[in-house]
MOPAC internal coordinates of N, CA, C and O (Angstrom, degrees):
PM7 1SCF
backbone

  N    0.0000 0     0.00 0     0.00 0    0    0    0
  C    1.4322 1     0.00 0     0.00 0    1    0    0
  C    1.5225 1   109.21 1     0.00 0    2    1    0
  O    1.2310 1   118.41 1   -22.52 1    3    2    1
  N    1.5542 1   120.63 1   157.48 1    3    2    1
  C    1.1387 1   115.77 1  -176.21 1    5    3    2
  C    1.7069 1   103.76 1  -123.27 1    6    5    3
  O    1.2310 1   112.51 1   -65.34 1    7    6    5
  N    1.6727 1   131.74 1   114.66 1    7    6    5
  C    0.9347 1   148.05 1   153.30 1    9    7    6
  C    1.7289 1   101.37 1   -13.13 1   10    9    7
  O    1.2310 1   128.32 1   -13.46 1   11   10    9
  N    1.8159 1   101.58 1   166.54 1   11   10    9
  C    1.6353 1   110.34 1   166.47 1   13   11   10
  C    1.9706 1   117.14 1   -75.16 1   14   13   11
  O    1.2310 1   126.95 1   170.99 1   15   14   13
  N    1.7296 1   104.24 1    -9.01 1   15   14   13
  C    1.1357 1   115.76 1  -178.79 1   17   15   14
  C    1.1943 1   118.47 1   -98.82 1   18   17   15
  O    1.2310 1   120.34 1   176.91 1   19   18   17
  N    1.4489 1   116.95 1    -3.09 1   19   18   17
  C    1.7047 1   116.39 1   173.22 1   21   19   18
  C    1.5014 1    98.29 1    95.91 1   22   21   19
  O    1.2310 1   111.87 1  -168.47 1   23   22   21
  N    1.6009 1   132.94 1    11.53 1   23   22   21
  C    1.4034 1   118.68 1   167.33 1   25   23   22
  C    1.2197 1   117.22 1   -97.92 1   26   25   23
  O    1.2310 1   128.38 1   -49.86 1   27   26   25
  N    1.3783 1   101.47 1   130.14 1   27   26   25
  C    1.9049 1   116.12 1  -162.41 1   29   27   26
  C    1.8146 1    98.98 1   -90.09 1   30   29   27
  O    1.2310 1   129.60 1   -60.78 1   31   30   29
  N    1.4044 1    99.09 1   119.22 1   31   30   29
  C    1.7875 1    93.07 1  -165.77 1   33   31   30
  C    2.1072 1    72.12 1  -112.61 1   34   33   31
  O    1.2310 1   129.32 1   -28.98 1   35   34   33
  N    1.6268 1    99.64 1   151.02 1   35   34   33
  C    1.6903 1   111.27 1  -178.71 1   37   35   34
  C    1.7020 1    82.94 1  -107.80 1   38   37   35
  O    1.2310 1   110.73 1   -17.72 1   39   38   37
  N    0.9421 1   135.03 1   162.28 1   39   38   37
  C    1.3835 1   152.70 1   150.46 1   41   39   38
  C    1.6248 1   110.73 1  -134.45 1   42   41   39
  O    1.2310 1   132.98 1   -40.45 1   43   42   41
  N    1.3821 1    92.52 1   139.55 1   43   42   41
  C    1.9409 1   106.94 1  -169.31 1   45   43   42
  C    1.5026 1    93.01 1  -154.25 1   46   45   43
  O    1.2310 1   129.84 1    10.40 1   47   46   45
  N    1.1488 1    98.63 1  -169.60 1   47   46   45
  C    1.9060 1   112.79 1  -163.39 1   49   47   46
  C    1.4856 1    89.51 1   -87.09 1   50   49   47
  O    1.2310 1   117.12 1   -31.56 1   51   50   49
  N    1.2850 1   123.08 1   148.44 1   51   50   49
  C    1.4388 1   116.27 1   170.57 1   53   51   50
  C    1.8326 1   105.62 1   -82.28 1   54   53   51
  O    1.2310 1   113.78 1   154.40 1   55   54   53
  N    0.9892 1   129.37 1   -25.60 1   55   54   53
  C    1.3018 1   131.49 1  -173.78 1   57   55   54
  C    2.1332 1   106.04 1   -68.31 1   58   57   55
  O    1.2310 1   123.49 1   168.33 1   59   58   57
  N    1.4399 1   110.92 1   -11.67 1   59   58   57
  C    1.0868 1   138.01 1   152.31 1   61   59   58
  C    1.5110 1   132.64 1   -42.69 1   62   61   59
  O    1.2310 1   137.32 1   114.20 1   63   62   61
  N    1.2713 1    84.06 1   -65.80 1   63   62   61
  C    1.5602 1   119.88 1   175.76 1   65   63   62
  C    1.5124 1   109.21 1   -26.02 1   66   65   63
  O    1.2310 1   113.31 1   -57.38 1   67   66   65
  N    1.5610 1   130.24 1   122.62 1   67   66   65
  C    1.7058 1   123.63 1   170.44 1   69   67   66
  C    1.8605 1    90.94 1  -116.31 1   70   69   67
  O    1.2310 1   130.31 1   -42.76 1   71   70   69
  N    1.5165 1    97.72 1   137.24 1   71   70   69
  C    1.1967 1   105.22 1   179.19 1   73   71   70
  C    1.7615 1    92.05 1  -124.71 1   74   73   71
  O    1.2310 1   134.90 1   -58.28 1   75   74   73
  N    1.1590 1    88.79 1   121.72 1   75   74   73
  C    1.6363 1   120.55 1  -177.21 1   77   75   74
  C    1.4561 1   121.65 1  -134.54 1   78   77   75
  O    1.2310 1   130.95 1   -61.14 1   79   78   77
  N    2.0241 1    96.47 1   118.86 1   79   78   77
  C    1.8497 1    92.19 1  -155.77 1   81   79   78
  C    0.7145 1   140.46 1    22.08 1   82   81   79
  O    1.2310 1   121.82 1  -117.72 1   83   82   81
  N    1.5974 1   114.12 1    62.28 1   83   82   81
  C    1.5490 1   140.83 1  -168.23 1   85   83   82
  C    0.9248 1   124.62 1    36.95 1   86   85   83
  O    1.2310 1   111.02 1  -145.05 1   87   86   85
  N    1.3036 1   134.49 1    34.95 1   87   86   85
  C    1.4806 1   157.44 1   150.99 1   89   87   86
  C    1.4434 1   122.91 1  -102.40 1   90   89   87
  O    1.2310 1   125.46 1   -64.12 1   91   90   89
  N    1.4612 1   107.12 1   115.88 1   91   90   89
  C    1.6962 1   118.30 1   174.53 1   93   91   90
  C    1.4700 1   113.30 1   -57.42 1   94   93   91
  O    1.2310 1   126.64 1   -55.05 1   95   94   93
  N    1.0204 1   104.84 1   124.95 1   95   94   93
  C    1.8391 1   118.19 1   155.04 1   97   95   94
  C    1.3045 1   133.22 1  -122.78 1   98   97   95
  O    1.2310 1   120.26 1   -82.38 1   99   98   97
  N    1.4154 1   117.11 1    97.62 1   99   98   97
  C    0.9498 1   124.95 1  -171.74 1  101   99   98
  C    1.6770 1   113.13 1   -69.51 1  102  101   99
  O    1.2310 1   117.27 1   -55.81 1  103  102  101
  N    1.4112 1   122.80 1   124.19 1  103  102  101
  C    1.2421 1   120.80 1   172.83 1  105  103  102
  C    1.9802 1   133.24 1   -61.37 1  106  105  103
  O    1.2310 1   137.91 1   152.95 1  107  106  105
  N    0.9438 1    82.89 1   -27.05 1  107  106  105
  C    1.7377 1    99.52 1   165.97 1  109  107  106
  C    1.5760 1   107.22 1   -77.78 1  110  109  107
  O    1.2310 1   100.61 1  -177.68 1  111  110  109
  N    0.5393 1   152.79 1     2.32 1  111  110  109
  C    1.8901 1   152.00 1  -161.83 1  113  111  110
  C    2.0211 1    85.15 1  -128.53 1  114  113  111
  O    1.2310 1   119.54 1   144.35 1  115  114  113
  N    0.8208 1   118.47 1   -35.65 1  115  114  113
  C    1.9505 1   114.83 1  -179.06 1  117  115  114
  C    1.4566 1   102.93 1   -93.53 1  118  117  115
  O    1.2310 1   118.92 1   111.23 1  119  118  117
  N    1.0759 1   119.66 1   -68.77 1  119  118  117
  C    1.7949 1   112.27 1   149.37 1  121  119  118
  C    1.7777 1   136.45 1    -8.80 1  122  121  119
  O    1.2310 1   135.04 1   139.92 1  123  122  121
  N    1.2394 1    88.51 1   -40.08 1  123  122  121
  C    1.6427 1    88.28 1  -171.09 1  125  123  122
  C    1.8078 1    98.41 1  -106.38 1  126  125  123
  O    1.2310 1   127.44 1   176.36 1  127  126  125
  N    1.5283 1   103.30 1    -3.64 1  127  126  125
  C    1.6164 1   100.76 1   161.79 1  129  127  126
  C    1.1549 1   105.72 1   -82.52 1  130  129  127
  O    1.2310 1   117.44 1   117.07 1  131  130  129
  N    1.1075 1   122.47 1   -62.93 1  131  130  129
  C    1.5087 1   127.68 1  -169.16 1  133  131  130
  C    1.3273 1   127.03 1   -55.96 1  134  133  131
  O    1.2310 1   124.84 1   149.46 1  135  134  133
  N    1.4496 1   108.31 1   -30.54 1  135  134  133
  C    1.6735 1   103.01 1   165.72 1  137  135  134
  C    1.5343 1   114.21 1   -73.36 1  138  137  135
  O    1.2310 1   112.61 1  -165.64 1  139  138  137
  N    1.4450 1   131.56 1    14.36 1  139  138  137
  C    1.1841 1   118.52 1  -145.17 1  141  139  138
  C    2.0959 1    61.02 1  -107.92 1  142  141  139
  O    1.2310 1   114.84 1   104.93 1  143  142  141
  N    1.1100 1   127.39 1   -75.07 1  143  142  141
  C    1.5563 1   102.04 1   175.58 1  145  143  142
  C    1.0071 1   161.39 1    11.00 1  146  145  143
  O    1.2310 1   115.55 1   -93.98 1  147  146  145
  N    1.7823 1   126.05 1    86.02 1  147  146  145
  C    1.1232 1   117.20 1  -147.01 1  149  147  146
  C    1.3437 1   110.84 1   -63.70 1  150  149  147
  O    1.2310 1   115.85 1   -31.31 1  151  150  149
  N    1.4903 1   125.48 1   148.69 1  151  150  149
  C    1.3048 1   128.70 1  -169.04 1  153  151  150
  C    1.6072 1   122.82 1    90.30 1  154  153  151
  O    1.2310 1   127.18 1   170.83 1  155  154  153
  N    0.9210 1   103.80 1    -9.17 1  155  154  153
  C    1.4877 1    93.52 1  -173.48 1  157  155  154
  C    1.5836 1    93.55 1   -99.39 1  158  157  155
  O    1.2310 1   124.48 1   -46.00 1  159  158  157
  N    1.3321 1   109.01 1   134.00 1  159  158  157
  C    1.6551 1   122.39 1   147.88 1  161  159  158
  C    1.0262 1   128.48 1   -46.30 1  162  161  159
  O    1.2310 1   122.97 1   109.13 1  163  162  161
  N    1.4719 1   111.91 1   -70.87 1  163  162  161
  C    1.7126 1   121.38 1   175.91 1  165  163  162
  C    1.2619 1    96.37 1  -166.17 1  166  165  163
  O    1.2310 1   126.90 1   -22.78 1  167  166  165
  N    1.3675 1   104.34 1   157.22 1  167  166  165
  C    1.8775 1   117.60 1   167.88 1  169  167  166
  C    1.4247 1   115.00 1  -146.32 1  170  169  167
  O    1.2310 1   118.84 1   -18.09 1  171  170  169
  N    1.3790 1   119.81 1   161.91 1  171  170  169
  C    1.3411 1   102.36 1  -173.35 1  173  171  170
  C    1.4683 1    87.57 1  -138.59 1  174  173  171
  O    1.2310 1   113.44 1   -17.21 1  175  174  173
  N    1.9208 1   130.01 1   162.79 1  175  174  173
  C    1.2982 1   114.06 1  -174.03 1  177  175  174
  C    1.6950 1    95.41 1  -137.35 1  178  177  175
  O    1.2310 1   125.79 1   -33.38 1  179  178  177
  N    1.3412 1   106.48 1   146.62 1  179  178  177
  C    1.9741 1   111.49 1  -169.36 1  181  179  178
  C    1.1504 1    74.72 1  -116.32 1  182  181  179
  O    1.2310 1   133.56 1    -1.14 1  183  182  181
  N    1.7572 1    91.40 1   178.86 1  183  182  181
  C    1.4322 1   106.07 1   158.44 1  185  183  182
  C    1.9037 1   100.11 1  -131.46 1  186  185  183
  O    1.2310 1   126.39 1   -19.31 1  187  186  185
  N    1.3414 1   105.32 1   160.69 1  187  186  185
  C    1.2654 1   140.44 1   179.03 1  189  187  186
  C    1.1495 1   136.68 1  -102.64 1  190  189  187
  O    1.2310 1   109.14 1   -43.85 1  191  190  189
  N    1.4892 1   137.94 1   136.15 1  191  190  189
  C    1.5541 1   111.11 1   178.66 1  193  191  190
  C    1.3813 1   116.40 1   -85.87 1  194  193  191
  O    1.2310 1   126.51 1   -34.64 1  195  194  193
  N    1.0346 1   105.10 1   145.36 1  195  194  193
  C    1.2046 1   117.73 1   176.42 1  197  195  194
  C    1.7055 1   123.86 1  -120.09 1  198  197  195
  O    1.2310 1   103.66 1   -66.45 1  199  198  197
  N    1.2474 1   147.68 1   113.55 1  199  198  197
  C    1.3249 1   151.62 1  -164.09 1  201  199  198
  C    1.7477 1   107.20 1   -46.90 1  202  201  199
  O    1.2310 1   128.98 1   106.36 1  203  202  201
  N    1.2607 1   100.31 1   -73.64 1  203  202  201
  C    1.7013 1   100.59 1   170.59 1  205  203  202
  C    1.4270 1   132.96 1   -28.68 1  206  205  203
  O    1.2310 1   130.63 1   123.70 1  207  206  205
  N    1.7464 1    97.09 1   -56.30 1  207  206  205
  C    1.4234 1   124.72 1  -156.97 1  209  207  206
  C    1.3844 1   121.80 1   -98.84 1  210  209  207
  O    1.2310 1   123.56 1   156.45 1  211  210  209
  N    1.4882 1   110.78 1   -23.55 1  211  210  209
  C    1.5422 1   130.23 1  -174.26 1  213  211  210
  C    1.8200 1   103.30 1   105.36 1  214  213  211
  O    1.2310 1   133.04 1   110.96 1  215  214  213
  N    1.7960 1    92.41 1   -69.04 1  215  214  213
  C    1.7950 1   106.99 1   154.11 1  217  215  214
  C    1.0674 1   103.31 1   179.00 1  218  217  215
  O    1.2310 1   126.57 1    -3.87 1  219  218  217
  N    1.6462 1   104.98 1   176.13 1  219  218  217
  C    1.6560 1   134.79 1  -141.73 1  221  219  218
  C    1.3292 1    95.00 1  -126.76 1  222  221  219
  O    1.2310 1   133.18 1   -26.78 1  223  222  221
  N    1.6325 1    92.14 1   153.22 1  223  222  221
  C    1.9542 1    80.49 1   170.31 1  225  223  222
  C    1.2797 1   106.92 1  -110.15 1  226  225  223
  O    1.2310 1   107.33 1   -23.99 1  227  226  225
  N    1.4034 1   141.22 1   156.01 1  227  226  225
  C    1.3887 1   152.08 1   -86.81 1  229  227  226
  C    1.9550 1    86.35 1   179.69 1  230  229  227
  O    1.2310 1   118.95 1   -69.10 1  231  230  229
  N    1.2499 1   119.61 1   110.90 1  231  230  229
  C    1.4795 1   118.01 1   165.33 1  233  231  230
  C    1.4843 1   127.65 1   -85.56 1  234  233  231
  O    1.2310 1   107.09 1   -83.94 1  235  234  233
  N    1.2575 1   141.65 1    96.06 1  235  234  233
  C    1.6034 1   130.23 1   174.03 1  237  235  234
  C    1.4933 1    90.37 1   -74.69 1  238  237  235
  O    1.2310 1   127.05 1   -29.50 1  239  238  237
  N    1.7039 1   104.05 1   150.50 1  239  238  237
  C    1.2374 1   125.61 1   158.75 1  241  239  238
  C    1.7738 1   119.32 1  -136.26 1  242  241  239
  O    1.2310 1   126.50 1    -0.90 1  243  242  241
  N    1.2078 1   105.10 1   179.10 1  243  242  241
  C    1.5365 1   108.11 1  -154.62 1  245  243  242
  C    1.5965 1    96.86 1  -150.90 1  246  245  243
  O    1.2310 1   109.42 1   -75.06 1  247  246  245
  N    1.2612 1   137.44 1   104.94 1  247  246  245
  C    1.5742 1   113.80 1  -160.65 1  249  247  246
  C    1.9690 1    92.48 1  -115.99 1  250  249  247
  O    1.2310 1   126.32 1   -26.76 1  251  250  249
  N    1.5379 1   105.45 1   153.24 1  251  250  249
  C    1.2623 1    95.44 1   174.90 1  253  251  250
  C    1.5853 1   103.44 1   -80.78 1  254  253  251
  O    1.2310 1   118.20 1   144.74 1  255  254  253
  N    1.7606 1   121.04 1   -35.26 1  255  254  253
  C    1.5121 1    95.86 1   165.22 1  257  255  254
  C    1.5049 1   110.42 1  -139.22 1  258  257  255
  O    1.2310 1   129.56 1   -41.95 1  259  258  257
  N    1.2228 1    99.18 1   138.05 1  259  258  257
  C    2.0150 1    91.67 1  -167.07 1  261  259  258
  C    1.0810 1   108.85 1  -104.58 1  262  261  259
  O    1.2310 1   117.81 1  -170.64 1  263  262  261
  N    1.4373 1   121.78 1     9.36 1  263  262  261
  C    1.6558 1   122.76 1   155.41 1  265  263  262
  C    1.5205 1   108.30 1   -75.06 1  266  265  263
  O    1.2310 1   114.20 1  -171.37 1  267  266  265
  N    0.9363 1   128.60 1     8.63 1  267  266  265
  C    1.8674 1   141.80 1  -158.35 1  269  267  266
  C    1.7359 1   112.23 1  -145.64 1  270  269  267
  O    1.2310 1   132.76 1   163.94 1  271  270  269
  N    0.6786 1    92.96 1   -16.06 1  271  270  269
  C    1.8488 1    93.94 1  -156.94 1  273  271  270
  C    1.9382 1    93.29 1  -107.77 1  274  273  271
  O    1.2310 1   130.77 1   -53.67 1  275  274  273
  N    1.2500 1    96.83 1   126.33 1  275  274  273
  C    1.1769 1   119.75 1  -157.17 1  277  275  274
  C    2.1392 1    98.75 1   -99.34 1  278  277  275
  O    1.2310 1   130.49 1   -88.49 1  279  278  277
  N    1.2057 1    97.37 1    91.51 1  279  278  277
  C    1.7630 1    89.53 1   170.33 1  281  279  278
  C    1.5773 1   116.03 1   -56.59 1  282  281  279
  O    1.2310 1   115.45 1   143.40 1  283  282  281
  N    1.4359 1   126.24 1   -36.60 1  283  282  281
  C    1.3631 1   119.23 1  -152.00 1  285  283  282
  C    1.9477 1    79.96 1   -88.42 1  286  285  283
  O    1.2310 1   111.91 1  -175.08 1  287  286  285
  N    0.6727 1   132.85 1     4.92 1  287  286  285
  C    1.8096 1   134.37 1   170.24 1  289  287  286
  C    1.1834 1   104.77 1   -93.71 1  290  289  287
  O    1.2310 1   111.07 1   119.90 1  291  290  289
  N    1.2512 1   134.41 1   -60.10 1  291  290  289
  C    1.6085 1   139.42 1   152.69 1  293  291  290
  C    1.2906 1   109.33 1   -10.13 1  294  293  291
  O    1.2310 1   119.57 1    99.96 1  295  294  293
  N    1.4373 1   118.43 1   -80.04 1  295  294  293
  C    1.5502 1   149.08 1  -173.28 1  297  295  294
  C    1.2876 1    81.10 1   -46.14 1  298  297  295
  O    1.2310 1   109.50 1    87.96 1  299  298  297
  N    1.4321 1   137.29 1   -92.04 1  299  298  297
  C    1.2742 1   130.51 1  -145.32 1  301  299  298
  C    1.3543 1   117.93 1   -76.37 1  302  301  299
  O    1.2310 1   119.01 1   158.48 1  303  302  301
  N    1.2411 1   119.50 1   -21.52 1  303  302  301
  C    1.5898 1   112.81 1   155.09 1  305  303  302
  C    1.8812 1   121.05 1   -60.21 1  306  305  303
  O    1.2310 1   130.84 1   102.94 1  307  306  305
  N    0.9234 1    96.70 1   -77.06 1  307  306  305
  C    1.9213 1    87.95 1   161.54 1  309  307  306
  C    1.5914 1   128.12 1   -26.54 1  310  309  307
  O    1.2310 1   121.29 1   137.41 1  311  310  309
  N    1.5540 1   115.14 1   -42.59 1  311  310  309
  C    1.0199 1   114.13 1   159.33 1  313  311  310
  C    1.4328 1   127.75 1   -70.24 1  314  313  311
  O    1.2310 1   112.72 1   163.17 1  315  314  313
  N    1.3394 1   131.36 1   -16.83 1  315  314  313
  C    1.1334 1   158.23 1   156.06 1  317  315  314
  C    1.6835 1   130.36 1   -47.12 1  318  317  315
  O    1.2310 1   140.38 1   153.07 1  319  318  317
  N    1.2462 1    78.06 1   -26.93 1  319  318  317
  C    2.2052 1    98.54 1  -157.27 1  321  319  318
  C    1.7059 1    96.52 1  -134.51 1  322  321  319
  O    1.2310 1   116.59 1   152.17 1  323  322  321
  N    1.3118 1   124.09 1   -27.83 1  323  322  321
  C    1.8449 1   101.98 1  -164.75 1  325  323  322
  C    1.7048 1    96.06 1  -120.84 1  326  325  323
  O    1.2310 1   123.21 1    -4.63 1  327  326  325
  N    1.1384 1   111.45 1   175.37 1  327  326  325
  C    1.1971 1   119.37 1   171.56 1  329  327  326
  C    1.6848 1   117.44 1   -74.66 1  330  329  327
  O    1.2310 1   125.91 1   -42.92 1  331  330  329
  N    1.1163 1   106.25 1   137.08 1  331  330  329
  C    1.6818 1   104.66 1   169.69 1  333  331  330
  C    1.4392 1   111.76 1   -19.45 1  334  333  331
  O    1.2310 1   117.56 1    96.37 1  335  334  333
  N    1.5076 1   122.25 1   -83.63 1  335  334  333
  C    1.5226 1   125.16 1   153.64 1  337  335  334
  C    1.1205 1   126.96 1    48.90 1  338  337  335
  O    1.2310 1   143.70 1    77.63 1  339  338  337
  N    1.8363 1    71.55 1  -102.37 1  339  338  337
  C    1.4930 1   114.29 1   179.96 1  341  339  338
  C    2.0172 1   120.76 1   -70.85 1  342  341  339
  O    1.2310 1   124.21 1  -171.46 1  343  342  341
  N    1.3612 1   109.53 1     8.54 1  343  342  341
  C    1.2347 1   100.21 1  -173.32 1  345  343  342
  C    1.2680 1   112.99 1   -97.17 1  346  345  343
  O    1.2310 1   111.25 1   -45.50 1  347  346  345
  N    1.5362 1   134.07 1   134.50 1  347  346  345
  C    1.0007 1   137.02 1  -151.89 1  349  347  346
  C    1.4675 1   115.46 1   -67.94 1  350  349  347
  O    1.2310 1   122.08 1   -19.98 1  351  350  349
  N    1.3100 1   113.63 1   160.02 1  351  350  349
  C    1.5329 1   104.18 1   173.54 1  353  351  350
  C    1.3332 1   118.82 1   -72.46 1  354  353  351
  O    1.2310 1   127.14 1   128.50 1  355  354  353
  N    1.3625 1   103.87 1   -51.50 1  355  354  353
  C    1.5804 1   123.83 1  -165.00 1  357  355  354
  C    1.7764 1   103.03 1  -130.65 1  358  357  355
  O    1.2310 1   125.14 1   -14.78 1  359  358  357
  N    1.4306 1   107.73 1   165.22 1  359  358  357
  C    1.0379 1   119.00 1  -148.42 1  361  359  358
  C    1.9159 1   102.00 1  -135.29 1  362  361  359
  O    1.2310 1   109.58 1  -106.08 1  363  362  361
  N    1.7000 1   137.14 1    73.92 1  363  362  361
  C    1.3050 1   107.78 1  -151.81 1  365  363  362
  C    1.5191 1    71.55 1  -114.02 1  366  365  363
  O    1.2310 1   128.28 1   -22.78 1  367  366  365
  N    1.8549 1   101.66 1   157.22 1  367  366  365
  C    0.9420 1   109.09 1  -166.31 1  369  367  366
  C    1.9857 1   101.35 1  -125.84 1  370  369  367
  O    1.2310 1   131.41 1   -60.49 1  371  370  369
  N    0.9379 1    95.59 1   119.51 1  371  370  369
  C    1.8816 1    92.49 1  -171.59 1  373  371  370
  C    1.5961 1   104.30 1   -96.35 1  374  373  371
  O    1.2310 1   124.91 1    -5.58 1  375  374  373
  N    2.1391 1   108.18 1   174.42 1  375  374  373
  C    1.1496 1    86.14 1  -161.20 1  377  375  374
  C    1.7601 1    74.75 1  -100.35 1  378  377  375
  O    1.2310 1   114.23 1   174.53 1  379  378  377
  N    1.5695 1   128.52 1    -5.47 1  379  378  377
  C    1.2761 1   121.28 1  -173.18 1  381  379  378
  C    1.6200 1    96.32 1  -158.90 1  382  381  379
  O    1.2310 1   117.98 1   -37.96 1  383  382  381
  N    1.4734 1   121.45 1   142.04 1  383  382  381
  C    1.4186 1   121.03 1  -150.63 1  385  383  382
  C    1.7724 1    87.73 1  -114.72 1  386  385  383
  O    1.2310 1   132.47 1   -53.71 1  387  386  385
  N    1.3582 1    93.52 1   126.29 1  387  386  385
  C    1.6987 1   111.26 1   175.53 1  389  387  386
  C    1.2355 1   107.64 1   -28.64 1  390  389  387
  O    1.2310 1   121.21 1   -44.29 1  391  390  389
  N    1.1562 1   115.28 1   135.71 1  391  390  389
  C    1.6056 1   114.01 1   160.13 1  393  391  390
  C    1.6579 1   110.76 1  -125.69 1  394  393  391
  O    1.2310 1   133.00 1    -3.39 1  395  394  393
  N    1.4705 1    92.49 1   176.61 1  395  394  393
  C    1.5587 1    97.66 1  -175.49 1  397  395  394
  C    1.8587 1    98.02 1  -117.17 1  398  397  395
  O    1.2310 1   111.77 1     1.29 1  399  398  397
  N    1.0989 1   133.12 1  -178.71 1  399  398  397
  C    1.2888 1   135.79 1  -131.43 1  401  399  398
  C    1.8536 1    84.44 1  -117.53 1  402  401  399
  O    1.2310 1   120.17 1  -171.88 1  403  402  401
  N    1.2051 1   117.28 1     8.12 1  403  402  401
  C    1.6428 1   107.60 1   162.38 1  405  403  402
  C    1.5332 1   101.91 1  -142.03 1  406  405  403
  O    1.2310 1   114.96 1  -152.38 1  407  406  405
  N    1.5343 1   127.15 1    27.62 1  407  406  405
  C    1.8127 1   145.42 1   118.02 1  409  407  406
  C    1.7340 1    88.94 1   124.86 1  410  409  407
  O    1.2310 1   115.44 1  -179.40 1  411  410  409
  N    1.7687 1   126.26 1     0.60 1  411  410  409
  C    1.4079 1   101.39 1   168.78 1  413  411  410
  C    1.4200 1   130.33 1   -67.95 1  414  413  411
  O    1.2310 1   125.66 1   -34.74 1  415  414  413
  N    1.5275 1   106.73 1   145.26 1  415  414  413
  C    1.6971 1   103.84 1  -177.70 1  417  415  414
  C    1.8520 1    94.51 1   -41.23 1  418  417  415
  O    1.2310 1   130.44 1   -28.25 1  419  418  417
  N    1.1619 1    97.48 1   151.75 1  419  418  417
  C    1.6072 1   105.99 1   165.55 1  421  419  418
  C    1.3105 1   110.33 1  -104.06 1  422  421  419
  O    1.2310 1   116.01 1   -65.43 1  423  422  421
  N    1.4026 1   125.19 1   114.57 1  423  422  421
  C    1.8176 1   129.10 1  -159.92 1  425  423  422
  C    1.9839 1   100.58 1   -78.84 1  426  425  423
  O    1.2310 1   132.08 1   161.43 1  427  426  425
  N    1.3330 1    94.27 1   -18.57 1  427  426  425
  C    1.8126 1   117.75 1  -150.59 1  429  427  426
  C    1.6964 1    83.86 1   -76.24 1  430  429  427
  O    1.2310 1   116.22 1   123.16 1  431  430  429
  N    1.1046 1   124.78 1   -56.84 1  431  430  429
  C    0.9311 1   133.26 1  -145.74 1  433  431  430
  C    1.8750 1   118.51 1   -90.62 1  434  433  431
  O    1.2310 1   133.58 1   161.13 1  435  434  433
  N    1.9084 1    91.35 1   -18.87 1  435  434  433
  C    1.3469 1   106.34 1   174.10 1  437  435  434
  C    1.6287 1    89.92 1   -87.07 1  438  437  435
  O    1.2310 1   122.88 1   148.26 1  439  438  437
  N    0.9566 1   112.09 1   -31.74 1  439  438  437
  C    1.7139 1   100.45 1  -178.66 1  441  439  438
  C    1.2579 1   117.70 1   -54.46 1  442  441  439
  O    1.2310 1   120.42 1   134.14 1  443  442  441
  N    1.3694 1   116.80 1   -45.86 1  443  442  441
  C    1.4183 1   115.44 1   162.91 1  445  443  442
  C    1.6472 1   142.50 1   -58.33 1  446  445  443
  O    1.2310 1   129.46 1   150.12 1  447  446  445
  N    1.6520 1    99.37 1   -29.88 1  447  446  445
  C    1.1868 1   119.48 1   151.23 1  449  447  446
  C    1.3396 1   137.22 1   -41.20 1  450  449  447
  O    1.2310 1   116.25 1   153.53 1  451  450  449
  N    1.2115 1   124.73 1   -26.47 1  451  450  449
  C    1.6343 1   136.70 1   172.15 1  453  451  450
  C    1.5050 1    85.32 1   -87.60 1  454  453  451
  O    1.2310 1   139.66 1   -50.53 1  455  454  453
  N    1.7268 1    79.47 1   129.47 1  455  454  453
  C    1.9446 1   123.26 1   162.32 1  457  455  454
  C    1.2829 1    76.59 1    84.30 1  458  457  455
  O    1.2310 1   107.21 1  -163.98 1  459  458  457
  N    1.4022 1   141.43 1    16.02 1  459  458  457
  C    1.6462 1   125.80 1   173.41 1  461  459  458
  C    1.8279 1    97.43 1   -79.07 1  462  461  459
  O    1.2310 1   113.48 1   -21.81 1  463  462  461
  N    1.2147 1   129.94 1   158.19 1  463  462  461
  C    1.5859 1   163.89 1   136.83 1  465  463  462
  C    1.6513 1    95.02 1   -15.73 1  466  465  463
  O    1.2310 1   123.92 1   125.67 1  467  466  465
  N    1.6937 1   110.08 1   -54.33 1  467  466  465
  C    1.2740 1   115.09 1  -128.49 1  469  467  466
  C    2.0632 1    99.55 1  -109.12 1  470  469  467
  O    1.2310 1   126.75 1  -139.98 1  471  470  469
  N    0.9354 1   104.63 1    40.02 1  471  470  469
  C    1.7555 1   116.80 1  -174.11 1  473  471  470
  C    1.4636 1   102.50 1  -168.88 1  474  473  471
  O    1.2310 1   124.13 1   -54.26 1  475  474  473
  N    1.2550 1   109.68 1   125.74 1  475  474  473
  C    1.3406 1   132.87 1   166.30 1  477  475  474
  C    1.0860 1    98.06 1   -70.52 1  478  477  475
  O    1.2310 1   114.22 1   -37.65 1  479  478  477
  N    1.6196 1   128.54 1   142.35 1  479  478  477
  C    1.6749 1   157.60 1   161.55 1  481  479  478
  C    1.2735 1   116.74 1  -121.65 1  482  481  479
  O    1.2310 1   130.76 1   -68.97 1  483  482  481
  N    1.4081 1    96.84 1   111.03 1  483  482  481
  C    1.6969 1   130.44 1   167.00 1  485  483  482
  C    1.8486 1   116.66 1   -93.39 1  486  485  483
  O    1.2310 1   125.36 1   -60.73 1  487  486  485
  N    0.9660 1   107.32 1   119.27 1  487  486  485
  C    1.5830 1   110.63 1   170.90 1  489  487  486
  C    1.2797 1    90.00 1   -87.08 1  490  489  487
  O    1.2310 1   125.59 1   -49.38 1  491  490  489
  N    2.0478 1   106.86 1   130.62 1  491  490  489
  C    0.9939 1   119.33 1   158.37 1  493  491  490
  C    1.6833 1   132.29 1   -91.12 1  494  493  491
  O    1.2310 1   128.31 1  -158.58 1  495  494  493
  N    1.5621 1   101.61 1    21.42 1  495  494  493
  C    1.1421 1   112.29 1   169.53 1  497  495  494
  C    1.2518 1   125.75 1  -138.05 1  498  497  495
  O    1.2310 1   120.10 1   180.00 1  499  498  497

């Protein structure tokens, strides 16, 4: 939402929330960059632990065609649009993004998905 002063406040679930070297990252605020990407369907972004960091946030993607859809364009748009931060660690790319039984991505289920067989992994760095 945007205040009478022009400050754009994001609101998301706090259970959402990645706190990374004591800095909040909200997953909806990287989300609403990344869909702006041509080609992408939808993506949704978790966070992970990470030793250094506490954790990182982690990008799912969903492409309408991935014989077409250019990751290293991805990569450099994100780098383009978010803060260092905020740029994802990893990059998994699905061929259809979990859902839950009233059509939200299911975050639970992408969580389980890492080190799965069944998602391609892109380093976004």
């Amino acid at each position: 939402m945007i205040d009478e002063d022009g400050y754009l406040t994001v609101k998301g679930r706090l259970d959402d929330l990645i706190v990374s070297g004591g800095e909040n990252i909200y997953p909806a605020e990287i989300e609403q960059i990344a869909i702006q990407y041509a080609g992408l369907k939808s993506c949704a972004v978790i966070g992970v632990r990470n030793e250094q960091w506490g954790q990182r946030p982690v990008l799912f993607i969903e492409m309408h065609d991935p014989g077409s859809f250019s990751l290293a364009g991805l990569r450099e748009f994100l780098e383009h649009n978010l803060a260092r931060l905020y740029l994802p660690e990893l990059i998994y790319s699905l061929i259809e993004m979990p859902r839950t039984q009233i059509g939200k991505i299911d975050k639970e289920k992408l969580k389980e998905l890492i080190g799965s067989e069944n998602v391609s992994r892109h380093l976004s760095r």
